[in-house]
C-alpha positions as CSV (number, residue, x, y, z in Angstrom):
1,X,0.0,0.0,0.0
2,X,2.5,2.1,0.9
3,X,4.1,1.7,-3.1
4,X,1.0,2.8,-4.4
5,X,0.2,5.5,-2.0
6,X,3.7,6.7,-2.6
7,X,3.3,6.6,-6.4
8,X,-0.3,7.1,-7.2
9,X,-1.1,10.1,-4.8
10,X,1.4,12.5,-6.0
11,X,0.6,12.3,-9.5
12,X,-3.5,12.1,-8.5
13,X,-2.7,15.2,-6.1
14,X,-1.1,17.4,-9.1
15,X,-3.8,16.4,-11.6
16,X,-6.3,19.5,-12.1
17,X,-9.7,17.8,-11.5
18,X,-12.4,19.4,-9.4
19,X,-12.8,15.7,-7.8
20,X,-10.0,13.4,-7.4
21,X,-10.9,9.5,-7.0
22,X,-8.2,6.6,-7.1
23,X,-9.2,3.8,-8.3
24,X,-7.3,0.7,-6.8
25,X,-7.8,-2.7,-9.0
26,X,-7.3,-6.4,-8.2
27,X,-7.8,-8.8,-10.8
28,X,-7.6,-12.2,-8.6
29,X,-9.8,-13.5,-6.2
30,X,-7.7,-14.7,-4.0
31,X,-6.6,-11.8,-1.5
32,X,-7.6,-8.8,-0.6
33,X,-6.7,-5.3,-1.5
34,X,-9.7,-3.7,0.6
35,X,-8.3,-4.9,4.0
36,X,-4.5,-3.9,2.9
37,X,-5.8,-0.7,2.8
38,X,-7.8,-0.4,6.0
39,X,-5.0,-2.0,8.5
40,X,-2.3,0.5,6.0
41,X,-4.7,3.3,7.2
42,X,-5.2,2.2,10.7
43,X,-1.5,1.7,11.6
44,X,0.5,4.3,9.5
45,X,0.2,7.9,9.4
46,X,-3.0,9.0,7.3
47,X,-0.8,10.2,4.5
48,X,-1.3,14.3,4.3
49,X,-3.3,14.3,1.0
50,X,-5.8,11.6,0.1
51,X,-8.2,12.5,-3.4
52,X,-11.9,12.7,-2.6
53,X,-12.7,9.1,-2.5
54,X,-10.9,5.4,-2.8
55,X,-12.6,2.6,-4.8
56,X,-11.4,-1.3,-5.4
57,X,-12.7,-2.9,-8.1
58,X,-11.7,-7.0,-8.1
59,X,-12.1,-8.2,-12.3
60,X,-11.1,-11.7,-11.4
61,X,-14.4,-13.0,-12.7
62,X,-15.1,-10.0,-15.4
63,X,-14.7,-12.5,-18.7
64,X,-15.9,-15.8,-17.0
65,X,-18.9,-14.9,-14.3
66,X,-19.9,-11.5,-16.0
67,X,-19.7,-9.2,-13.1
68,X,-17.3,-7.6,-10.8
69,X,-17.2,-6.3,-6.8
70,X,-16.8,-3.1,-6.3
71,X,-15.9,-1.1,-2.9
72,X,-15.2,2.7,-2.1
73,X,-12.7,2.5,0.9
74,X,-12.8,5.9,1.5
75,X,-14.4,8.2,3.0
76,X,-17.0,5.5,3.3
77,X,-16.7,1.7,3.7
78,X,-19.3,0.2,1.3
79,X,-19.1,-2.7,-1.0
80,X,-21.6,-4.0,-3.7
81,X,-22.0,-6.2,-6.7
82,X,-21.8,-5.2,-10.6
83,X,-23.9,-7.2,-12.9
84,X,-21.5,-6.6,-16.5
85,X,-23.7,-8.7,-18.8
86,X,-24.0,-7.4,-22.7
87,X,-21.4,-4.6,-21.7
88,X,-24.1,-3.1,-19.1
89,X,-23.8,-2.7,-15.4
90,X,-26.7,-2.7,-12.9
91,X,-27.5,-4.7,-10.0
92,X,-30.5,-6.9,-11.1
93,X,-28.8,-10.2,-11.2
94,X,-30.6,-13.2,-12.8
């Protein structure tokens, strides 16, 4: 976490953008990104400038199940499901 922090933020920071979100993607299953960033937040330093909001989006099953989970991490902890089928997203799963 702290890699992409170190990486992502400063570029995200000097970008001119009324709204700033970072967008965080894991394309496995197996693992997961959302807690590495909640115990990274929780026992380091908040770092001084984080963009208006932090989303993970896991594509793992994107070509073979048809959807993907998404989470915003920040401000807000919420997760839900994407239904991707024919190249549209909603949540009305079959």
């Amino acid at each position: 976490m702290q890699k992409a922090f170190d990486e992502k933020l400063p570029k995200l920071k000097a970008a001119k953008a009324e709204r700033k979100i970072l967008l965080l993607e894991q394309n496995s299953v197996a693992g997961s990104v959302q807690s590495d960033v909640a115990n990274f937040l929780a026992s380091h330093e908040i770092p001084p400038w984080l963009p208006d909001e932090i989303w993970m989006l896991w594509t793992g099953a994107i070509e073979t199940e048809q959807y993907v989970h998404v989470a915003q991490l920040y401000p807000d902890i919420s997760t839900c499901k994407a239904d991707w089928n024919d190249g549209h997203i909603s949540t009305n799963y079959p």
